[in-house]
N, C-alpha and C positions, 0 to 999 in steps of 0.2 A: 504494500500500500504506500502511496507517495503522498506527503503532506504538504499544503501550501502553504506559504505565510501567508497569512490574512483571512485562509480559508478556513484551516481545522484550529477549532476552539474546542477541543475534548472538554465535558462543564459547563462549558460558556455556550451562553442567549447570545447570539450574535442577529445582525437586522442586515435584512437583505432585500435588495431588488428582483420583486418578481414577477414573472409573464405567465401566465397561464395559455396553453396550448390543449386543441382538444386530440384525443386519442384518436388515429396510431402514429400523427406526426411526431411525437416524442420519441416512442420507437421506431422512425426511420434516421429521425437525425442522430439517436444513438447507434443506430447499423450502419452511418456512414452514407445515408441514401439519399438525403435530403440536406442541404445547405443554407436554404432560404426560408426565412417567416413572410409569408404576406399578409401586409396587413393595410387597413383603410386611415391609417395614423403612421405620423412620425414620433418618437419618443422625444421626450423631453431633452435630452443631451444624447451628442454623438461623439464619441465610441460610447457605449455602456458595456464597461464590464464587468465583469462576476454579479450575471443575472441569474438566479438559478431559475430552468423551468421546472412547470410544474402540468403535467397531464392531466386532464380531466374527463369528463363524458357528454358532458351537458353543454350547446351553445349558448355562453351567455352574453344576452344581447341588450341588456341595464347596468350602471355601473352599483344599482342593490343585488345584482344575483351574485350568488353565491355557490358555492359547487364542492364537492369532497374531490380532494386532488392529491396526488402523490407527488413530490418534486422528486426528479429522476438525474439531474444535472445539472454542475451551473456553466457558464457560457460566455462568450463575449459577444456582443453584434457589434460588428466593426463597419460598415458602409448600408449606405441607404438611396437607394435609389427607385425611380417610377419605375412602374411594374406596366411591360410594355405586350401587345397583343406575337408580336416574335419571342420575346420571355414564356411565354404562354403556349407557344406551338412548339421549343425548342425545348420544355420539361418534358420527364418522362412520366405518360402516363400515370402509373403506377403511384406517383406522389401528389399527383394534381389533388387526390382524394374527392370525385368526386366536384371540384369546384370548377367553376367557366368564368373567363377571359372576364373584369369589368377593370372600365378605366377611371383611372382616379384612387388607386391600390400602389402602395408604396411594397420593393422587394428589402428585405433585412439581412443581412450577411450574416450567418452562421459561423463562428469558428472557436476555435480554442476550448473546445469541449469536454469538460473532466466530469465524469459519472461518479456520481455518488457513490461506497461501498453497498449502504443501503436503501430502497426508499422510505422516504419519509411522508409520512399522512399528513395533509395541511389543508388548509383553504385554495379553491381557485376563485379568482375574482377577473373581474373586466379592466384593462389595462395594463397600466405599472405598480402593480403594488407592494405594499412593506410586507416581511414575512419574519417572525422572531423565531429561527430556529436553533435548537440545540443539536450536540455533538457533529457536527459535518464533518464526514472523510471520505476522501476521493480515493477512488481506485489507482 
């Protein structure tokens, strides 16, 4: 197991930045299959990093919903850009999950991806939000 600094607090409430993501795009960017979030928002600052995601089931489309969510990884998005109708015809399949081509959808760059040892059971919410997690260790 490799430790970050700044990551693992063995004990320690640490607050984190976190994105909710709905299943099974969590496990494709942990297989390596998926690189981009798209989404209808830019984040508050750009780079963000050490986001941890966090999977969930439910779309939720109020920033009151609420959702049981696992965080699987934390992350960095490092570039942001329009999400263009060739972006859209040059994904594969497989990842689209299901969504079609709208414009006015920003692409997120994925990278620097550390997996959790375990997951952790948390809230998913709509946006950016705070997460007070304990013990985090990266694989």
């Amino acid at each position: 197991m490799l430790k970050y600094h700044g990551i693992n607090h063995k004990g320690h409430t640490m607050k984190y930045q976190a994105l909710s993501i709905l299943k099974p795009a969590v496990d494709l960017i942990l297989d390596g299959k998926k690189n981009i979030e798209i989404r209808s928002w830019l984040p508050p600052e750009i780079p963000m990093k050490n986001v941890v995601i966090v999977q969930n089931q439910k779309y939720l489309s109020s920033d009151e919903d609420i959702d049981d969510g696992i965080a699987l990884a934390i992350v960095d998005f490092t570039e942001f850009k329009i999400w263009t109708k060739n972006d859209y015809n040059d994904s594969d399949p497989s990842i689209r999950l299901g969504r079609t081509w709208k414009e006015g959808y920003f692409t997120w760059k994925i990278e620097n991806i550390r997996r959790l040892t375990k997951p952790i059971r948390c809230k998913a919410m709509k946006g950016i939000y705070q997460l007070d997690l304990n013990d985090i260790e990266l694989v």
